[in-house]
C-alpha positions as CSV (number, residue, x, y, z in Angstrom):
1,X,-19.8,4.4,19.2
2,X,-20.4,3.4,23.0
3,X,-23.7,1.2,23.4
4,X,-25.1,1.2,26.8
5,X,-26.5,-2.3,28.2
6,X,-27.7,-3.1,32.1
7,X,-25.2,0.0,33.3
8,X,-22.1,-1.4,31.6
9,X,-20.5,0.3,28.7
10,X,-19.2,-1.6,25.8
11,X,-17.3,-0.5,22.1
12,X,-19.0,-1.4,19.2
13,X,-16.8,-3.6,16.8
14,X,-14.4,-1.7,14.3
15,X,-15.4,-2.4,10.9
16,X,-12.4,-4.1,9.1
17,X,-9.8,-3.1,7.4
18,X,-8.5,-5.0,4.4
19,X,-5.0,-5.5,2.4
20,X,-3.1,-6.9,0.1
21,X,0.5,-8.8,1.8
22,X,3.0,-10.5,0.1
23,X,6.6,-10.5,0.0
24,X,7.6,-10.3,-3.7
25,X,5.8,-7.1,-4.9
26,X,7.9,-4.0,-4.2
27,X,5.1,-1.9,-2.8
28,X,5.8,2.2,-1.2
29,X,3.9,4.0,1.1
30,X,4.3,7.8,0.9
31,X,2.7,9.8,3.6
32,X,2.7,13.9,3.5
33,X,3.2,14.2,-0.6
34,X,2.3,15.6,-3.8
35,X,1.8,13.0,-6.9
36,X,4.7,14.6,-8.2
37,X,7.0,13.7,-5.4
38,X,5.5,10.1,-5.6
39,X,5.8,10.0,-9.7
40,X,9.4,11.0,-9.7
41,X,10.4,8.2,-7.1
42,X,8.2,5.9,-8.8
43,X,10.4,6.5,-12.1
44,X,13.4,6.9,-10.0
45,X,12.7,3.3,-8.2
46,X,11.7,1.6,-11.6
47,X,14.8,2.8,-13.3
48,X,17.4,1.9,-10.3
49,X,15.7,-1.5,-9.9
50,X,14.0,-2.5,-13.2
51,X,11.2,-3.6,-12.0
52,X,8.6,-3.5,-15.1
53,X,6.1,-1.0,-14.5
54,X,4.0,0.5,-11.4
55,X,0.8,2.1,-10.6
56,X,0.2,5.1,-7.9
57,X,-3.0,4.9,-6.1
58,X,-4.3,7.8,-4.0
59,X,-5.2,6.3,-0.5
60,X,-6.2,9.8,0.9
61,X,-5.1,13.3,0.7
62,X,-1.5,13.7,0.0
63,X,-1.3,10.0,0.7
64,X,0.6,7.7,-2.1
65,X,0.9,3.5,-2.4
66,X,3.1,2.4,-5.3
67,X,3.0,-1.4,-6.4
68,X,5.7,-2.2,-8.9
69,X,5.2,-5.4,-11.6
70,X,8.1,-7.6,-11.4
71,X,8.4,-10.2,-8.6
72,X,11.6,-10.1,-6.7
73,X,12.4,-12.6,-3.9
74,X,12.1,-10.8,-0.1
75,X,15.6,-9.5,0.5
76,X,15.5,-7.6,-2.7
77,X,12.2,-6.2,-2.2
78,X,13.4,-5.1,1.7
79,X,16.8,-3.9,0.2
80,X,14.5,-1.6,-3.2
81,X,12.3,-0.1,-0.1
82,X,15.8,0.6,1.9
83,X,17.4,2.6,-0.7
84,X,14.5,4.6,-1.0
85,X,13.9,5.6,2.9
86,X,18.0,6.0,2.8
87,X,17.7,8.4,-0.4
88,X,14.6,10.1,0.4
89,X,15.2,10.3,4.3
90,X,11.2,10.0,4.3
91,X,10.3,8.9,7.9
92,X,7.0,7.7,7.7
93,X,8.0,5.6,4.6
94,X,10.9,4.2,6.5
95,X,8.4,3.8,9.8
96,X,6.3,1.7,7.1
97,X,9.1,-0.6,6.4
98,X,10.3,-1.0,9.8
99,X,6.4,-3.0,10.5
100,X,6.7,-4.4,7.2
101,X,9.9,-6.0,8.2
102,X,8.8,-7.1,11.8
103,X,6.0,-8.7,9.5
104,X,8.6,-10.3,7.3
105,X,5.9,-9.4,4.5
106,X,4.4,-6.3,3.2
107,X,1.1,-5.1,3.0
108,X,-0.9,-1.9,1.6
109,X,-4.4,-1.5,2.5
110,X,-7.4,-2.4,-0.6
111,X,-10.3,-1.3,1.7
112,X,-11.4,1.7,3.2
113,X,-10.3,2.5,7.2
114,X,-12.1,5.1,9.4
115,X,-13.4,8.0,7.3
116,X,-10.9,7.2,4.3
117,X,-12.4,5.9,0.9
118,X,-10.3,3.1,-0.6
119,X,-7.1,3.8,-2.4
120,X,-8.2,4.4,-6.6
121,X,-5.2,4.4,-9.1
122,X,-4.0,7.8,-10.1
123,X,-1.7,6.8,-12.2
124,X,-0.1,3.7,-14.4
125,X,3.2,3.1,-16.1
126,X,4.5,0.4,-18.2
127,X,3.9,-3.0,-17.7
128,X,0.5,-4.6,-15.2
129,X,0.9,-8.1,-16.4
130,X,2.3,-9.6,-12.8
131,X,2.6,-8.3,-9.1
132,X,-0.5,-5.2,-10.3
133,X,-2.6,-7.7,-11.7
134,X,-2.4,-9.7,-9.1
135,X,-2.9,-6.6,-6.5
136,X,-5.6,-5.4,-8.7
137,X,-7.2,-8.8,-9.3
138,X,-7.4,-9.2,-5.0
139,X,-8.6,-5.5,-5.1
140,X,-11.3,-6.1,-7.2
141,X,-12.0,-9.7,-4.5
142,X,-12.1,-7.3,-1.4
143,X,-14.3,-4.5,-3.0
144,X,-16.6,-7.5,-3.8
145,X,-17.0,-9.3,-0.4
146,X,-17.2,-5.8,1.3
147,X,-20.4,-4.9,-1.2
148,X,-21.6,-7.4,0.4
149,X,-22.1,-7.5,4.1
C-alpha cells in the first residue's frame, strides 16, 4: 500500500513476521511437497539421527516445517540438515540451510507472512517433551502478542 502525503510517496510498514531460532533443534523446511514426502523423511531423519520425536506443521500449500525433540549441539544439527539436502538433493531445503548457516542459527517462522496463515501442526510422532515444547510453548507466546496489537 502507497500512502500519498504533500506530493511525496511513501510505503506503509510491513507487518512482521515472527520465528522461532535456536541452534539445538533440528528443524526442516520443505518447499514444493506432499505430507507424504515430508512424513517419510521425517521418519527417515528420526531413525538415522535418533532424535526423539517430531511434529510436521503445514506453513502453506505444499509447504512442510519439521521440528525434531532432542537437543543436539550446532554442528550436529548443521551436519542432520546436510545429510538430508545431500540425500534428498532438495534445493530449496538446502537454499534454507545455506541462510541458516550464514545465521549460525536456525529459524522457522510461528507467525503468519503476507497472505500465508501461520504454520498449524499436521502431524506428531513420538516424543514433545523438549525442543517441540519449547517451539510450541514460544508459538503459543507469538500467537499471543500478535492477538494483541
Amino acid at each position: 500500500m502507497v500512502a500519498q502525503a504533500n506530493g511525496l510517496r511513501r510505503k506503509s510498514c510491513p507487518r512482521p513476521m515472527l520465528g522461532y531460532t535456536d541452534t539445538e533443534t533440528v528443524k526442516l523446511d520443505f518447499d514444493d511437497i506432499c505430507l507424504r514426502y515430508a512424513k517419510d523423511w521425517a521418519f527417515r531423519t528420526l531413525k538415522q539421527f535418533r532424535l526423539g520425536g517430531f511434529v510436521i506443521l503445514k506453513s502453506s500449500r505444499n509447504n512442510y516445517h519439521v521440528v525434531f525433540d532432542r537437543p543436539v549441539s550446532w554442528s550436529r544439527n548443521v551436519a542432520v540438515v546436510a545429510w538430508v539436502c545431500l540425500i534428498t538433493k532438495h534445493r530449496r531445503l538446502t537454499e534454507w540451510l545455506v541462510m541458516q548457516l550464514i545465521k549460525q542459527a536456525s529459524t522457522l517462522r510461528a507467525s503468519s507472512k503476507n497472505q500465508k496463515p501461520a504454520p498449524r501442526i499436521v502431524y506428531r510422532h513420538g516424543t514433545a517433551n523438549r525442543q517441540i515444547r519449547d517451539f510450541l510453548n514460544c508459538r503459543r507466546f507469538i500467537k499471543r502478542v500478535l492477538t494483541r496489537v
